[in-house]
C-alpha positions in Angstrom: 0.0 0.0 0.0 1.6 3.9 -1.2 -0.1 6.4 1.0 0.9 10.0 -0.2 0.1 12.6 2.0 0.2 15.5 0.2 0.2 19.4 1.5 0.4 22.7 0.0 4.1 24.5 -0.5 4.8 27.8 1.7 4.7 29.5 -1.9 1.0 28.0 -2.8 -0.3 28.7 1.1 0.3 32.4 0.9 -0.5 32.8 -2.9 -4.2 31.2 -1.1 -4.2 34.1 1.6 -2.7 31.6 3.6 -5.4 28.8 3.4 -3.7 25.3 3.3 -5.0 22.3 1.8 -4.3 18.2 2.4 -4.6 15.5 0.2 -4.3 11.8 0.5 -3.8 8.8 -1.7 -4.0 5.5 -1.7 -1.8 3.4 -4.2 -2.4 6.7 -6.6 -6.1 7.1 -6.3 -7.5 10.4 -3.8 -9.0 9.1 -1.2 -8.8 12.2 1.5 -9.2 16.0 0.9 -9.2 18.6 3.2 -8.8 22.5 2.8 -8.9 26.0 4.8 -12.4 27.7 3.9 -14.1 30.9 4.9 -14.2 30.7 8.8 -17.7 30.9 8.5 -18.4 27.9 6.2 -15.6 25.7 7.9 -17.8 22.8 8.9 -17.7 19.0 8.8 -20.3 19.0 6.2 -19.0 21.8 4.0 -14.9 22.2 4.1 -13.8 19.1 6.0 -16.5 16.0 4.7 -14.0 13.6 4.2 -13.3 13.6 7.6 -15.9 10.9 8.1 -13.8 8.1 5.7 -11.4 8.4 8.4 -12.3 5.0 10.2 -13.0 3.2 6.5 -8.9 4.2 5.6 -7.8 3.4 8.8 -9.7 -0.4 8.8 -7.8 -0.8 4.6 -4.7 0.1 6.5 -5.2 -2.4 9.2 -6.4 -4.9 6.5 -3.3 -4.1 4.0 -0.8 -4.7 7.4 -2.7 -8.2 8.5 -2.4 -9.8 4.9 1.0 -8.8 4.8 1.2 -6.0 2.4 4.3 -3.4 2.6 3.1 -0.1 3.7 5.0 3.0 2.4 4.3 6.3 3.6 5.2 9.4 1.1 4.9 12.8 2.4 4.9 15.4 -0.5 3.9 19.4 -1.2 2.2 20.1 -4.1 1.2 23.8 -5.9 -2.1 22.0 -7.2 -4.0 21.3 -4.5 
């Protein structure tokens, strides 16, 4: 299993008036996306929604771990996010 955890550079978080942004994938497909809002609209169903896959991508980790697979962890920044 590649898990790339991707984040915004310095150079693309103040270019966003300093709103940063994650990203995750699994074995190249996006599985996890996060990113600074308005204040006002920054809510669980709005900004932050995949926030609720959380337990699914932590039970395919689990999974991946028991049947053996390799796990490699990648930790990136990205202007496209």
């Amino acid at each position: 299993m590649r898990v790339e955890v991707i984040t915004r550079s310095d150079e693309e978080v103040e270019s966003c008036d300093y709103r940063n942004a994650i990203e995750i994938k699994i074995d190249g497909k996006r599985v996890f996306r996060a990113s600074d809002g308005e204040p006002e609209d920054a809510t669980l169903n709005r900004d932050f929604n995949d926030i609720y896959s959380i337990a699914d991508l932590l039970k395919m980790a689990y999974d991946a771990g028991k049947a053996g697979n390799t796990f490699e962890l990648i930790n990136t920044t990205s202007d496209e996010i």
